[in-house]
N, C-alpha and C positions, 0 to 999 in steps of 0.2 A: 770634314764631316758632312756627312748631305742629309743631314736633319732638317725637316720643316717647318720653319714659323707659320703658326698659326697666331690671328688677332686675336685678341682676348675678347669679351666683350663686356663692359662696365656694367657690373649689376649694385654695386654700390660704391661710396666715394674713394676709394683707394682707386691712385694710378693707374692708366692702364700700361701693361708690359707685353713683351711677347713670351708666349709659350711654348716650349721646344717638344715637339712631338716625338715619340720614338719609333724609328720604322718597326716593322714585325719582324724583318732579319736581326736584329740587335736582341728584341726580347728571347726568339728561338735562340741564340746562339748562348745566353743567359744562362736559360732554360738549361740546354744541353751539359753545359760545364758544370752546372751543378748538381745533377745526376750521379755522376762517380764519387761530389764529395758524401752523398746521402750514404751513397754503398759503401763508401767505408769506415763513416761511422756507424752502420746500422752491424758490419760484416766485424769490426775490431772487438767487440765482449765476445763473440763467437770463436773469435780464433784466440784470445785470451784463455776463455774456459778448456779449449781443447790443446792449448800448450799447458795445461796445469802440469805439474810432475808428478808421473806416475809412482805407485809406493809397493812395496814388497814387502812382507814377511816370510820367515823360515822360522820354526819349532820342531823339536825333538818333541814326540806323547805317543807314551812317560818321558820324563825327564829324567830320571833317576831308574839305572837298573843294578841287578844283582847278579851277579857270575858265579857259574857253577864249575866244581875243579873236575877236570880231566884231564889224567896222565901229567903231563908237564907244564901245565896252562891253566888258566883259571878261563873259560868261554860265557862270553854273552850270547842273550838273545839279541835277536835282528834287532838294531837302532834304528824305529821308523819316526819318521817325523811328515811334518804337512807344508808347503809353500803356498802361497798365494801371491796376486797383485791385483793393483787397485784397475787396473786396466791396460791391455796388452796381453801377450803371451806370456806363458811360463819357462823361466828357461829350463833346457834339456836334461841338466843334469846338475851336483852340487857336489862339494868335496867334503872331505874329512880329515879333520886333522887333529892330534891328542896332545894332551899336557906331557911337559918334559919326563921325561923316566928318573924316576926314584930311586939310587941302588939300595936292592933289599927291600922294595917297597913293591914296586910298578913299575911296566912298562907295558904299556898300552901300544897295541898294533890292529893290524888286519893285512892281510898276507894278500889278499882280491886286490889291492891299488887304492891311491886313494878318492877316487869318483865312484856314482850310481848315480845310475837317472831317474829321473823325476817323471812319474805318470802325469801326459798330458791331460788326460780327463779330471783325474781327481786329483793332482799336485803333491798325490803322497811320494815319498822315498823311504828308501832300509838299506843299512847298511849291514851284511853279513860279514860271519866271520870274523867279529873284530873278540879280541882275547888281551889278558893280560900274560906275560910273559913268564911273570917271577910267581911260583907256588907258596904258599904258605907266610909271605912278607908282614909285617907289621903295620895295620892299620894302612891294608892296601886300598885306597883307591885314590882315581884322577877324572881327567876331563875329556870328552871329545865334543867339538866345536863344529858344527857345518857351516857352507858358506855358500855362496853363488860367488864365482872369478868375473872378475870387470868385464872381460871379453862374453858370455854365457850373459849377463845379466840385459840387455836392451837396454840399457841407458838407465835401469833400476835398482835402487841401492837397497839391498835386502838385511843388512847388518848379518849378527850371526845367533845360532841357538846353540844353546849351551848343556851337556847330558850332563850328569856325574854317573861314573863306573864304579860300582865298590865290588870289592874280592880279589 
């Protein structure tokens, strides 16, 4: 170490000692190393807040509709519904999928597939075309369920909305 003694000089009755100087390379290089520790505790609530998990919703509104019969089918109106997230994009599109078929009751379709995309502006979707199958059934109605698929969603778990179909 090539630190300097320096005398002390006796200002009252305690011993005299020597007193070890610190060059200015020691204190700069001090200095220095402590710098990145300030940034990363200044920079870590910042990238805490910004890993928060993002959040999604999906809703069917209305939630409940009513089908009107024609010729061999009972048909609804467009199923539209709303998505949102707490931050990020929305995904592109959302599926559709219905309660089991009834026999003699229900069976819930849509002949279009089972996706529609999602307007990027306002996060609305419809689903058309979807119908029940069986005419005139016994306390006909079921369910169809939309979703966001794991691959579509960013990393956002949207859960699912749930319609009731009656006729």
């Amino acid at each position: 170490m090539n630190d300097k003694i320096a005398e002390s000089t006796q200002t009252d009755s305690t011993p005299t000692e020597p007193l070890r100087t610190l060059r200015r390379r020691t204190i700069l290089a001090g200095a220095v190393w402590s710098v990145p520790a300030v940034g990363v505790a200044l920079a870590t609530p910042a990238a805490a807040a910004a890993s928060a998990t993002a959040t999604g919703t999906i809703v069917f509104d209305p939630n409940q509709y009513r089908g009107t019969r024609a010729n061999d089918r009972v048909k609804f109106t467009p199923l539209t519904g709303l998505i949102t997230v707490s931050r990020g994009s929305l995904p592109t599109r959302v599926f559709i999928n219905f309660s089991d078929p009834s026999p003699g009751r229900v069976d819930l379709r849509r002949d279009a597939g089972r996706y529609t995309t999602v307007n990027q502006a306002t996060g609305r979707f419809q689903f058309t075309g979807v119908y029940n199958a069986i005419v005139g059934g016994d306390n006909p109605f079921g369910f169809a369920y939309a979703g966001v698929e794991e691959a579509d969603s960013g990393g956002i778990t949207f859960g699912y909305a749930t319609a009731e179909l009656i006729g």
